[in-house]
C-alpha positions in Angstrom: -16.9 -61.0 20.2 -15.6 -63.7 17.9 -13.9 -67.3 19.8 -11.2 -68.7 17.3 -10.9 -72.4 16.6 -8.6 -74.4 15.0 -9.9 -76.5 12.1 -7.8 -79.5 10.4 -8.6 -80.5 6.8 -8.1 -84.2 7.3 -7.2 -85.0 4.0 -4.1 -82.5 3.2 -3.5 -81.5 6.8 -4.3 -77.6 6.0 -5.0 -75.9 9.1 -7.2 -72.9 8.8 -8.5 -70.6 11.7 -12.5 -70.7 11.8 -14.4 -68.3 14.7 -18.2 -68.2 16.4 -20.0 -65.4 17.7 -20.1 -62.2 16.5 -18.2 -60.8 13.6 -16.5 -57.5 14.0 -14.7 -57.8 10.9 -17.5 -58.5 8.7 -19.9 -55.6 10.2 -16.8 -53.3 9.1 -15.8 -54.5 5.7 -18.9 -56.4 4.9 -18.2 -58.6 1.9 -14.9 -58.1 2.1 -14.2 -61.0 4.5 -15.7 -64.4 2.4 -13.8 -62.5 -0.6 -10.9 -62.2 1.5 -11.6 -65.6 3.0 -11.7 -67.6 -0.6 -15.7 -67.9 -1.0 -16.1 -65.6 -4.2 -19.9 -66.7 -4.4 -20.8 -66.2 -1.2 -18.8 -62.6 -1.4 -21.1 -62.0 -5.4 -23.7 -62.6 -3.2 -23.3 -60.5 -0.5 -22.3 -57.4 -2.2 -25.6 -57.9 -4.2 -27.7 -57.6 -0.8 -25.6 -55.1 0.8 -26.7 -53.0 -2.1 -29.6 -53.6 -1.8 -30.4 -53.2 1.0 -27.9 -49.9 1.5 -25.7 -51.9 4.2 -28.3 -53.1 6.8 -27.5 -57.0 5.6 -24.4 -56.0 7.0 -25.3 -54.9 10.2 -27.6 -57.9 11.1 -25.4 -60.4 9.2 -22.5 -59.8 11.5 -24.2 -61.9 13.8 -24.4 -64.7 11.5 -21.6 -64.7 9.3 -18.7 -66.7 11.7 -21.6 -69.9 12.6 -22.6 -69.9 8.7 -18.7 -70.0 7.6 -17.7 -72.6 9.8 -20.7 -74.9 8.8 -19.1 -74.5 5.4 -16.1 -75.5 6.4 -17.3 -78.4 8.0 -19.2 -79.7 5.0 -15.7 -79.5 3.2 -14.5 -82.0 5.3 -12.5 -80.0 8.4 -12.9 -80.9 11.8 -12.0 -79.0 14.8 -8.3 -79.6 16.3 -8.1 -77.5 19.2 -8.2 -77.5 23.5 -11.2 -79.7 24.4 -12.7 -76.5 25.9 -13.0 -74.1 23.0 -14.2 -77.4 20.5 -16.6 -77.9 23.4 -17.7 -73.9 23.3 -17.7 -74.2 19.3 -20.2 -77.7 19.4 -22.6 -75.5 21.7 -22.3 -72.2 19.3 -22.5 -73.7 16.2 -25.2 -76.3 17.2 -23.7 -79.1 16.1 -23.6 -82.4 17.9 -19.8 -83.8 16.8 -17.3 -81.5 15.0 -13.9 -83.5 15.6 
């Protein structure tokens, strides 16, 4: 199951909800969530293997989906504004040393 965490964009102050684990949403409505989510590429793209591959990427993607999207997010600049304990919990699940 999925852990929310607040992110910050620094910059413009937008606050955004990012999660880690696994994705329920996305093993349901596939490439439906980075379209819903803003990130048309990454949805073009996964459509084109969820045809492909007649909806096992989603099956086995749902695992990876929340880590890869909050990566993204943190390469645009947001950094995690929540409790100590859940930005502790997202530095170990999303194997990063410093997010905030």
């Amino acid at each position: 199951m999925a852990t929310c965490v607040m992110m910050q964009n620094p910059t413009n102050g937008l606050i955004r909800r990012g999660y880690f684990g696994f994705s329920w949403t996305y093993l349901f409505f596939g490439w439906f969530v980075p379209l819903i989510r803003g990130e048309l590429g990454v949805a073009a793209l996964h459509f084109f293997f969820t045809l492909i591959t007649c909806g096992l990427w989603q099956i086995v993607f749902a695992f990876l989906y929340n880590k890869q999207y909050m990566r993204r997010m943190l390469e645009k600049g947001y950094v995690l504004k929540d409790r100590p304990d859940v930005m502790a919990n997202a530095r170990i699940a999303l194997d990063v040393a410093d997010l905030g």
